[in-house]
VMD Tcl script that builds the backbone (N, CA, C; Angstrom):
set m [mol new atoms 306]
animate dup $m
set s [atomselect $m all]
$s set {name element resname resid chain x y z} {
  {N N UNK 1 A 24.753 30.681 -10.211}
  {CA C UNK 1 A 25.451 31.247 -11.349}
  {C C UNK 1 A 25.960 30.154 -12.283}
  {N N UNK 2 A 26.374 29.239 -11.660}
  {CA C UNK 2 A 26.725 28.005 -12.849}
  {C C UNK 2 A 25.464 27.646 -13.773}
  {N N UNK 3 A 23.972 27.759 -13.268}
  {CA C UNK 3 A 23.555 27.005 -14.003}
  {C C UNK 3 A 22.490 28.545 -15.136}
  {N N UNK 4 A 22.269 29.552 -14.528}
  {CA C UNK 4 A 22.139 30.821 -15.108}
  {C C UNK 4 A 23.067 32.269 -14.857}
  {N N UNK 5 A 23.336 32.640 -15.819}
  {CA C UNK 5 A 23.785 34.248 -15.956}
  {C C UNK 5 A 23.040 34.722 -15.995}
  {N N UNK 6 A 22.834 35.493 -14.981}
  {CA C UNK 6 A 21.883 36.529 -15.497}
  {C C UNK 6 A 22.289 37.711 -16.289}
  {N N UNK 7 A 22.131 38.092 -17.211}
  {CA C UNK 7 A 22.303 39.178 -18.514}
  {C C UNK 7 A 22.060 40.659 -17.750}
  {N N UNK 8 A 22.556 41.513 -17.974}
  {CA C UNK 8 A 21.978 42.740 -17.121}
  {C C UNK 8 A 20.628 43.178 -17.978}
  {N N UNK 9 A 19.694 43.391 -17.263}
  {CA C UNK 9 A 18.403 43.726 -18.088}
  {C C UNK 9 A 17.889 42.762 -18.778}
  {N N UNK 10 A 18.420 41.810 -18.858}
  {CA C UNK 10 A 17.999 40.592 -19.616}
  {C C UNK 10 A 16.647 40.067 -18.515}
  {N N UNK 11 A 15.655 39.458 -19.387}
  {CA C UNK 11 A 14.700 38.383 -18.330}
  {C C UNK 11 A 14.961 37.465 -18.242}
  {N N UNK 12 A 14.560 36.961 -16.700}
  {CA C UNK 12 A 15.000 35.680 -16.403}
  {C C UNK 12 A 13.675 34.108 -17.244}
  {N N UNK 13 A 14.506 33.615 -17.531}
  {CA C UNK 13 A 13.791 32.206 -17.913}
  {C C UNK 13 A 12.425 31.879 -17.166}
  {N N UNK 14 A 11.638 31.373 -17.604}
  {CA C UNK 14 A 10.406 30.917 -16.589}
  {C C UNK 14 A 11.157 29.577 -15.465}
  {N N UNK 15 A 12.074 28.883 -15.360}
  {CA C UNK 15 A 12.309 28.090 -14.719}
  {C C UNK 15 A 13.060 28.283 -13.324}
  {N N UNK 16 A 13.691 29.587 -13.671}
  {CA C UNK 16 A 14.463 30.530 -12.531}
  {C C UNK 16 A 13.478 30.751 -11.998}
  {N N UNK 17 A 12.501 31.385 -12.362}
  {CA C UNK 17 A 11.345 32.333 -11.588}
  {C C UNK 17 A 10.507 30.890 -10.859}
  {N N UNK 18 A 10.376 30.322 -11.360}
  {CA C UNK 18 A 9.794 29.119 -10.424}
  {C C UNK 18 A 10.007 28.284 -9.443}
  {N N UNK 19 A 11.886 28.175 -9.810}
  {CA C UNK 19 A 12.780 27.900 -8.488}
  {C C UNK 19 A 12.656 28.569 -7.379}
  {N N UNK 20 A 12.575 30.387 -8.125}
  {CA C UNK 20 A 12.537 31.113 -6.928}
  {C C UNK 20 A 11.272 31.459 -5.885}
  {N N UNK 21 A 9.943 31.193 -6.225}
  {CA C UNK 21 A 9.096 30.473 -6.252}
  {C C UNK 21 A 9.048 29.989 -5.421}
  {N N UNK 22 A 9.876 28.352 -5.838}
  {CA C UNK 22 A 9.374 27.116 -4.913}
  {C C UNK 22 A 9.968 27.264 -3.492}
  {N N UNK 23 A 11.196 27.994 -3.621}
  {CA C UNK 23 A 12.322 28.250 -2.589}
  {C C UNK 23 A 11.948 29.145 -1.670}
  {N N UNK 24 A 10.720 29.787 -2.044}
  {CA C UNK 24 A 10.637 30.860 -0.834}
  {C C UNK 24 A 8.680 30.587 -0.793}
  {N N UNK 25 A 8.390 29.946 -1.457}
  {CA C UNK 25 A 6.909 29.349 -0.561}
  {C C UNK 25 A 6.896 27.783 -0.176}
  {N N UNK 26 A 8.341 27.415 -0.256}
  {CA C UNK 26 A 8.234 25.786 -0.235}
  {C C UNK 26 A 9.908 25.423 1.097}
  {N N UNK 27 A 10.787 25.969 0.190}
  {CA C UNK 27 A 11.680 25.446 0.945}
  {C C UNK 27 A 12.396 26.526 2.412}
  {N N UNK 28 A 12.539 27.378 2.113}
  {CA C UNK 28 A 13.016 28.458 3.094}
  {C C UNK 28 A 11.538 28.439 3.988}
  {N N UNK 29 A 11.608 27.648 4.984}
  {CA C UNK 29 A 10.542 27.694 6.001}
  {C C UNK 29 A 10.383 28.546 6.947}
  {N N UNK 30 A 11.801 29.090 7.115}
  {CA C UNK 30 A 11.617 29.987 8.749}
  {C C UNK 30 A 11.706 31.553 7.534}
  {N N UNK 31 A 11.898 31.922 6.427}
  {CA C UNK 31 A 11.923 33.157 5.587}
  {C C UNK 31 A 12.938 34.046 6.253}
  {N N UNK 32 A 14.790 33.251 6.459}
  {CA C UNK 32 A 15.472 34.206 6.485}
  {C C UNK 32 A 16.418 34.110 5.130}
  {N N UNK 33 A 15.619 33.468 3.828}
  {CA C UNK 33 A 16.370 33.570 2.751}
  {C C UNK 33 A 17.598 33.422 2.488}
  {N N UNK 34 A 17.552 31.814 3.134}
  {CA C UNK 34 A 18.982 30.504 3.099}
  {C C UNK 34 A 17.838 29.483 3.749}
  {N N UNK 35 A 18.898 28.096 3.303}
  {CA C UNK 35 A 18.356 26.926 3.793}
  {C C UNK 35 A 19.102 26.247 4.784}
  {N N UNK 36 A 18.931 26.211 6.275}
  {CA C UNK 36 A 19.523 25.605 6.798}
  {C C UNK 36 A 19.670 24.267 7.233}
  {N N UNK 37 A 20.048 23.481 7.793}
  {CA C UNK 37 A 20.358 21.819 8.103}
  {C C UNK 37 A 18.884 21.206 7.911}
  {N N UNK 38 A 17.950 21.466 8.990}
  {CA C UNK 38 A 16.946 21.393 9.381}
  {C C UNK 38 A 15.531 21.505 7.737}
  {N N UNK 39 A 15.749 22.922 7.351}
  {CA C UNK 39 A 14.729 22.759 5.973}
  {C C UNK 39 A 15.394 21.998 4.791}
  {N N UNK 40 A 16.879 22.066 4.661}
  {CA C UNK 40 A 17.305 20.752 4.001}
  {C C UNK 40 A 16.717 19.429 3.772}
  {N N UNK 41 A 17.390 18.789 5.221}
  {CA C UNK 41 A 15.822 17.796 5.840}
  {C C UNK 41 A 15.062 17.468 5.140}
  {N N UNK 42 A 13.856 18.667 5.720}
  {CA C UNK 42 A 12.502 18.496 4.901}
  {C C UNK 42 A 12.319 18.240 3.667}
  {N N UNK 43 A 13.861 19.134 3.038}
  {CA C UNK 43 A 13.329 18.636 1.323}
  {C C UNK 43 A 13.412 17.635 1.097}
  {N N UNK 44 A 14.582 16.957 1.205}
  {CA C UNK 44 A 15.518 15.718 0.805}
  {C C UNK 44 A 14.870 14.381 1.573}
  {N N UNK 45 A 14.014 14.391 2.271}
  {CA C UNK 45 A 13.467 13.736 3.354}
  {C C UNK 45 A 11.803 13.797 3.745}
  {N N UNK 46 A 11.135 14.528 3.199}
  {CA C UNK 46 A 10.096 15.242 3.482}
  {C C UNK 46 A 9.249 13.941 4.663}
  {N N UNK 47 A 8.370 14.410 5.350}
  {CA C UNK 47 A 8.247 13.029 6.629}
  {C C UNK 47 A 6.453 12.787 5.726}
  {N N UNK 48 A 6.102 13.745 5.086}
  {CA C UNK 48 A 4.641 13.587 4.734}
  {C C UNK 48 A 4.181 13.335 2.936}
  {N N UNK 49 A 5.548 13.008 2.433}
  {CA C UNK 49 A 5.719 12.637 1.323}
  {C C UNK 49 A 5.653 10.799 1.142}
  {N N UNK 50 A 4.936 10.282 0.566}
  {CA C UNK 50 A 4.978 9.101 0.142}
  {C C UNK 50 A 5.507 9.161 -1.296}
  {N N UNK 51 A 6.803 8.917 -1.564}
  {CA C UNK 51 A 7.759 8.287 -2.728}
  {C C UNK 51 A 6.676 7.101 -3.487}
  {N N UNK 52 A 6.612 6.099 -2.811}
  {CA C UNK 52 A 6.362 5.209 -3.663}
  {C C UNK 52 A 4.970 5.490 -4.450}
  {N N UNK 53 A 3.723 6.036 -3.543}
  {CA C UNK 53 A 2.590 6.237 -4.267}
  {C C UNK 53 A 2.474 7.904 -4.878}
  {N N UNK 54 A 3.854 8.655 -4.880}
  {CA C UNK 54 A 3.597 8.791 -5.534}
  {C C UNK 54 A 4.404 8.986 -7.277}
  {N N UNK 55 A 5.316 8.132 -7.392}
  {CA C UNK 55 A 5.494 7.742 -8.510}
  {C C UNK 55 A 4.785 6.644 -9.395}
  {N N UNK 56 A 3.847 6.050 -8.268}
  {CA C UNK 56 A 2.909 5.184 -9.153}
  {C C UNK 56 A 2.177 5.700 -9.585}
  {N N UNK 57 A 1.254 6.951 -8.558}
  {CA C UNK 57 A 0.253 7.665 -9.646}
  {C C UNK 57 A 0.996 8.418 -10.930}
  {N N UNK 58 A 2.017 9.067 -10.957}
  {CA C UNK 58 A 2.894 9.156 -12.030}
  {C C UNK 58 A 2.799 8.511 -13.059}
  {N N UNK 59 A 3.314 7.098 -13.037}
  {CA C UNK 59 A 3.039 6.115 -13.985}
  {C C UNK 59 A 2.137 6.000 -14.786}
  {N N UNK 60 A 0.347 5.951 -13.730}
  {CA C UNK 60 A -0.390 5.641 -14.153}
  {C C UNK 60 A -1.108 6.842 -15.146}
  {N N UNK 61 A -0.594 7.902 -13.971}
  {CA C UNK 61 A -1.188 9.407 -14.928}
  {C C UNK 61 A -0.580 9.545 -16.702}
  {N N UNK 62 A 1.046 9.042 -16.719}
  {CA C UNK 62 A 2.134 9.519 -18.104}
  {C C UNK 62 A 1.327 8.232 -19.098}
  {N N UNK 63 A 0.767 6.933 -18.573}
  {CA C UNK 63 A 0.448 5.944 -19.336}
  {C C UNK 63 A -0.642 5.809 -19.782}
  {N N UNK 64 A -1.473 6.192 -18.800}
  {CA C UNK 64 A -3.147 5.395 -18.849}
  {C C UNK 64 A -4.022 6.519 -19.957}
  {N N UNK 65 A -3.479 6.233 -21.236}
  {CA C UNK 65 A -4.235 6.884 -22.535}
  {C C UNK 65 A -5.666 7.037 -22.420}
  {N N UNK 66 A -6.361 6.605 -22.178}
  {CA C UNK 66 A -7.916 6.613 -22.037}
  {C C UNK 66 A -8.227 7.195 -20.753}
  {N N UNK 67 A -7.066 7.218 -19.759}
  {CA C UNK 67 A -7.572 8.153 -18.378}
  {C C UNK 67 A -8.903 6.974 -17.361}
  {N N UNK 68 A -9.027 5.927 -17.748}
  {CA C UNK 68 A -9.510 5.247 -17.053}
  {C C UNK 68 A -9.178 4.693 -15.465}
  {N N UNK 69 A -8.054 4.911 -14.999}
  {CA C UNK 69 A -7.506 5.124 -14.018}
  {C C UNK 69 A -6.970 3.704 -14.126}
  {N N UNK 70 A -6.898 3.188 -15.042}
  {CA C UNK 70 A -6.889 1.206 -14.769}
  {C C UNK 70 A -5.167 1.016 -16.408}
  {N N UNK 71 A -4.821 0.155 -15.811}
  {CA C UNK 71 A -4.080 -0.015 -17.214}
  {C C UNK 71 A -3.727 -0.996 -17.542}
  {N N UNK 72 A -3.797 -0.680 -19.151}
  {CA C UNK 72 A -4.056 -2.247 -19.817}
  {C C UNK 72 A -2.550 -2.835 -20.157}
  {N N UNK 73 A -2.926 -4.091 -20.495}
  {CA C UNK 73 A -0.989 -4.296 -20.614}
  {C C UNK 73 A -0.627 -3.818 -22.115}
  {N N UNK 74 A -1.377 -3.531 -22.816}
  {CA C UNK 74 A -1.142 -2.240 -24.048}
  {C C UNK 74 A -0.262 -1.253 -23.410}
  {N N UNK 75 A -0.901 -0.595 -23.010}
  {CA C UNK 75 A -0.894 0.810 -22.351}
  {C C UNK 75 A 0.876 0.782 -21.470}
  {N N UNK 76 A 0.539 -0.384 -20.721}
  {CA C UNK 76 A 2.222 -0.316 -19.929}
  {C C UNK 76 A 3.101 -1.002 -21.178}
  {N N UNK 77 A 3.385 -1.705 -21.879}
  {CA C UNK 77 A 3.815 -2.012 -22.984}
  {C C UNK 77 A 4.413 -0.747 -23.744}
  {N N UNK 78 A 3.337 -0.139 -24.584}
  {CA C UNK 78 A 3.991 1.232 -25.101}
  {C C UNK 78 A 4.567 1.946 -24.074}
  {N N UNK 79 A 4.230 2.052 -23.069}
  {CA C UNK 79 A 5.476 3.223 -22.336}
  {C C UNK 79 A 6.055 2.385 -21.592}
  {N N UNK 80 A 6.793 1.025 -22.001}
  {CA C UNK 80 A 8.030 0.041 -21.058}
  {C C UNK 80 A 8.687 1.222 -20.841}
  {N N UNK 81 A 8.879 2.038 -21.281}
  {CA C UNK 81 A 10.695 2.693 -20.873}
  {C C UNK 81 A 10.487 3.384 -19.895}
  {N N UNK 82 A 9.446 3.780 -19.369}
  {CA C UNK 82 A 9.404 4.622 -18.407}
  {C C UNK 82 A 8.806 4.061 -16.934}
  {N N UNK 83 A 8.121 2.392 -17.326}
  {CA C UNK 83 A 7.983 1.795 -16.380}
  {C C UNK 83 A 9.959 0.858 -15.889}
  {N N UNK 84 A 10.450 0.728 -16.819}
  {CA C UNK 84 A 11.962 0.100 -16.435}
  {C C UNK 84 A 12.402 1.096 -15.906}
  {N N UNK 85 A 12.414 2.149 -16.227}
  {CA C UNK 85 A 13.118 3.625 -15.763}
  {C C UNK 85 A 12.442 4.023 -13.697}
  {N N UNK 86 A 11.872 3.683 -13.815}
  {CA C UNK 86 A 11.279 3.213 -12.862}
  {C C UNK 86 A 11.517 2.854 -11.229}
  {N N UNK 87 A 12.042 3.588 -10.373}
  {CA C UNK 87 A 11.768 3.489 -8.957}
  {C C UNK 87 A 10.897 2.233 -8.567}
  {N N UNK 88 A 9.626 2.850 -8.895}
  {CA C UNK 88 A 8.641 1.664 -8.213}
  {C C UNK 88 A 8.698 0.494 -9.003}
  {N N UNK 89 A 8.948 0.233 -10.176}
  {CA C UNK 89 A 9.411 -1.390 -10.444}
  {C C UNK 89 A 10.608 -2.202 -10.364}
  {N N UNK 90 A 11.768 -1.188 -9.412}
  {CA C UNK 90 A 12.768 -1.385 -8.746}
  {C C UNK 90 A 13.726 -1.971 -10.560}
  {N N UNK 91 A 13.380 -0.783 -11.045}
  {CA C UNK 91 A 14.477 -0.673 -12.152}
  {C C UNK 91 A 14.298 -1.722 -13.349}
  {N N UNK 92 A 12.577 -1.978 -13.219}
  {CA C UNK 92 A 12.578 -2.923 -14.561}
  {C C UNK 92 A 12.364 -4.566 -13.924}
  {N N UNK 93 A 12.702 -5.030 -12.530}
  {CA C UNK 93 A 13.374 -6.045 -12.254}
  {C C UNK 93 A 11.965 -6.478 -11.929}
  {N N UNK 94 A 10.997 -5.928 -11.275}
  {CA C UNK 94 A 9.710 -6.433 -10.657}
  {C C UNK 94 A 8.693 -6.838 -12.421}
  {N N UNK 95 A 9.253 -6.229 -13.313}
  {CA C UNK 95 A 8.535 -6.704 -14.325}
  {C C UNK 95 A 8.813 -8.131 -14.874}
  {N N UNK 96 A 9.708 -8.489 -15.121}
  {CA C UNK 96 A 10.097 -9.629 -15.343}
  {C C UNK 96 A 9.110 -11.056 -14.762}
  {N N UNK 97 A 8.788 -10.335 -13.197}
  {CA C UNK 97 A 8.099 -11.331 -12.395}
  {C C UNK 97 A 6.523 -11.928 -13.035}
  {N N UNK 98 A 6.346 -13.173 -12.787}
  {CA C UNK 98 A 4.599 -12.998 -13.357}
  {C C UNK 98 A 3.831 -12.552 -12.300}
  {N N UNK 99 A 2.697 -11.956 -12.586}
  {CA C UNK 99 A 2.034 -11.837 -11.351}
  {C C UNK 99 A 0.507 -11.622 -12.079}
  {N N UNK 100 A -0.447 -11.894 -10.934}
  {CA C UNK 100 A -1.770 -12.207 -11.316}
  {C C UNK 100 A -2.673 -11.221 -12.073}
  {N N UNK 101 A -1.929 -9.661 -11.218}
  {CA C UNK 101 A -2.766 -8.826 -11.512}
  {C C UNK 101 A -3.043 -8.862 -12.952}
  {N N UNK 102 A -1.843 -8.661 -13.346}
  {CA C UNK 102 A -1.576 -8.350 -14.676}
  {C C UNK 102 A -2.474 -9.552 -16.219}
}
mol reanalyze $m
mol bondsrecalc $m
mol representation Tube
mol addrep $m
């Protein structure tokens, strides 16, 4: 309720409906419609989630203009802000570094 009212008769937003959605084919695992300690967990923690690869494919997907799967230092250049913004370049700090690839 803090973050929607629902209106009586009013429709709900597409973003509600997708929460509700994700929450009952994603997070409510055992389907008694609550989340307990355990599917918490899973979200906040997931054991089959890789974080790091996958905010790199992220990166490479929001940047790589030509879709070549490769990126040029053009390409990371125009979108610095979202490589500093950045988890996997540990906040901007790994850029600074020289490194070969690049």
């Amino acid at each position: 309720a803090d973050m929607f009212a629902n209106e009586e008769g009013g429709p709900e937003p597409e973003w509600v409906i997708t929460e509700r959605e994700q929450f009952s084919d994603f997070r409510d695992l055992n389907k008694d419609g609550k989340m307990d300690k355990d599917e918490i967990q899973h979200w906040i923690l997931p054991q089959d989630y890789d974080h790091a690869l996958a905010e790199a494919r992220h990166l490479v997907y929001e940047s790589d203009v030509d879709k070549d799967q490769k990126l040029t230092k053009e390409e990371v250049l125009d979108n610095w802000n979202m490589f500093v913004g950045s988890q996997a370049t540990n906040y901007g700090e790994d850029l600074t570094r020289n490194h070969d690839e690049l």
